[in-house]
N, C-alpha and C positions, 0 to 999 in steps of 0.2 A: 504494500500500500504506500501508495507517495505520498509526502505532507501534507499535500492539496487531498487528500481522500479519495483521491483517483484507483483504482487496481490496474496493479503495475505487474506485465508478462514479466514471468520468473522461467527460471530454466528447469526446475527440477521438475515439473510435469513431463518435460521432455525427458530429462535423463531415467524420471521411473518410467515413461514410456518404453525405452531403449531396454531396461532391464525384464521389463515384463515380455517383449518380443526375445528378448537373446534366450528367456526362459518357457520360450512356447507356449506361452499363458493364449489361448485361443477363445477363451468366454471371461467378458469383464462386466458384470452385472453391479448398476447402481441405483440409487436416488440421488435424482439431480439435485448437485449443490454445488452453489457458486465456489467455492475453496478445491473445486476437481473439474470444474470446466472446460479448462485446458488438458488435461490429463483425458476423460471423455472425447471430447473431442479429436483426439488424437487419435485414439482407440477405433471410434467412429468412423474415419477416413482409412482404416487400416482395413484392407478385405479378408485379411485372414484373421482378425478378431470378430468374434459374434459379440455384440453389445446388446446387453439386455436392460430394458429402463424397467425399475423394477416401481411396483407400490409401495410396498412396505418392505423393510429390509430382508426378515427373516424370510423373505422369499428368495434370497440371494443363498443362504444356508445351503435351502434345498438343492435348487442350481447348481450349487458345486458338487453336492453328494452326486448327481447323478450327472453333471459331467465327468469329475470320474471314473465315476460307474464306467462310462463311454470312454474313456480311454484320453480326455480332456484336460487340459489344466484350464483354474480356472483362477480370477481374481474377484472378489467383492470388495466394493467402495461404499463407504458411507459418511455421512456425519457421527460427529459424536453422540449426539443424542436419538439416532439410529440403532445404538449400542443396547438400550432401553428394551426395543423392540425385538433380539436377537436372543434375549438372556435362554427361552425354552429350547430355543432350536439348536443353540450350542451342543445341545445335550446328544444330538443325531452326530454331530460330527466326533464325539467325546466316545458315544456308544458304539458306532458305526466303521472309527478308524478311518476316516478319510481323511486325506492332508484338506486344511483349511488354510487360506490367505487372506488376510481381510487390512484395507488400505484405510484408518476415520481418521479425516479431518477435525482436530478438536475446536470447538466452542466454549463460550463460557470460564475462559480463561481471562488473563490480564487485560483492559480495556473492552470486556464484552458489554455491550450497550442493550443486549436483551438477556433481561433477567429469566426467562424460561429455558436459557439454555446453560445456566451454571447448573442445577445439578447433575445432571448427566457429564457434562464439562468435566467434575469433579470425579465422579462416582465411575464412568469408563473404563479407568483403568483398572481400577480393584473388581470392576465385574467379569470383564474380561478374564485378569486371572484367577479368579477364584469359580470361575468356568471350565477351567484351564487353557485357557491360550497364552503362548506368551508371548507379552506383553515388550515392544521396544518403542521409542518415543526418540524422535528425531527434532531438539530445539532450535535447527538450523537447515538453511537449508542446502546445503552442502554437505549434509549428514545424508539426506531423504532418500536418495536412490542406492545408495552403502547398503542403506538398512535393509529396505524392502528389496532386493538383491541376497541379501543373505536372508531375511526372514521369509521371502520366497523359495530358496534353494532349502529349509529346511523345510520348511512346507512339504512340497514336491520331491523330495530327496527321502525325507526318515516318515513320514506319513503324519507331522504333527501340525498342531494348532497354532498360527502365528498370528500375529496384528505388528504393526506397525501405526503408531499415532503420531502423524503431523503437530505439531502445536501450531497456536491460533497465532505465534507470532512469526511465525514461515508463513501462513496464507493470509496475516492480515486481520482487521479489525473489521467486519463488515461497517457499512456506512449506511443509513434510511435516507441520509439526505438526499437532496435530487439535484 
């Protein structure tokens, strides 16, 4: 975000772009949110990714179980307070043994201007792993595609449960103003 409150193109959408193609990742299912636009997008214009716009998150859960199944890697992207709606379905990926990848944008962090999205903000990360995913958090963004690069390669590699969380101060403070 620039001073002016403008949202300002970053490169790490790209470089987790580059990591998720070098990792065969072929299904990237989200709910749109403006802190992975770019990231989407990207995805979007690639013909060897399936992009799925999803409703509600935990339908992304699904998705990956049975792209697997299929012989698929898959990524899910969310907001943090998408994390919320994910808590039961974790439990398919926990029971089931599938590698899980999942990419949230945090909210409700330092300078958040909407107060419904601090608790989830807050509360994402201990749910996550106390779900058991583990949990890595990238406060830069020069860290983002490191991470999700390795917490994709164990995903995909040992058959576990990974997240990666953006902090809200890599994607910026959303703005209402106009």
């Amino acid at each position: 975000m620039s001073d002016s409150g403008e949202h300002v193109l970053v490169d790490w959408p790209i470089a987790v772009y580059e990591e998720l193609t070098s990792l065969e990742v072929s299904q990237v299912s989200f709910v749109p949110d403006a802190g992975l636009t770019q990231l989407i997008n990207l995805c979007n214009a690639d013909p060897a990714i399936h992009t799925i716009p999803l409703t509600s998150e935990e339908e992304g859960i699904a998705l990956s179980a049975g792209a697997w199944l299929g012989g698929v890697r898959s990524a899910v992207l969310m907001q943090s307070s998408g994390v919320g709606n994910i808590v039961n379905m974790l439990s398919l990926s926990r029971t089931c043994r599938f590698p899980l990848f999942i990419l949230v944008t945090m909210r409700g962090e330092s300078g958040e201007v909407n107060e419904w999205q601090v608790p989830m903000g807050k509360g994402a990360p201990t749910i996550l792993d106390v779900s058991g995913v583990n949990v890595r958090r990238a406060e830069k963004e020069d860290q983002v595609a490191r991470l999700v690069g390795q917490a994709a390669r164990t995903a995909f590699t040992c058959g576990k449960r990974e997240a990666v969380l953006i902090s809200q101060s890599v994607i910026g403070v959303k703005s209402f103003n106009k």
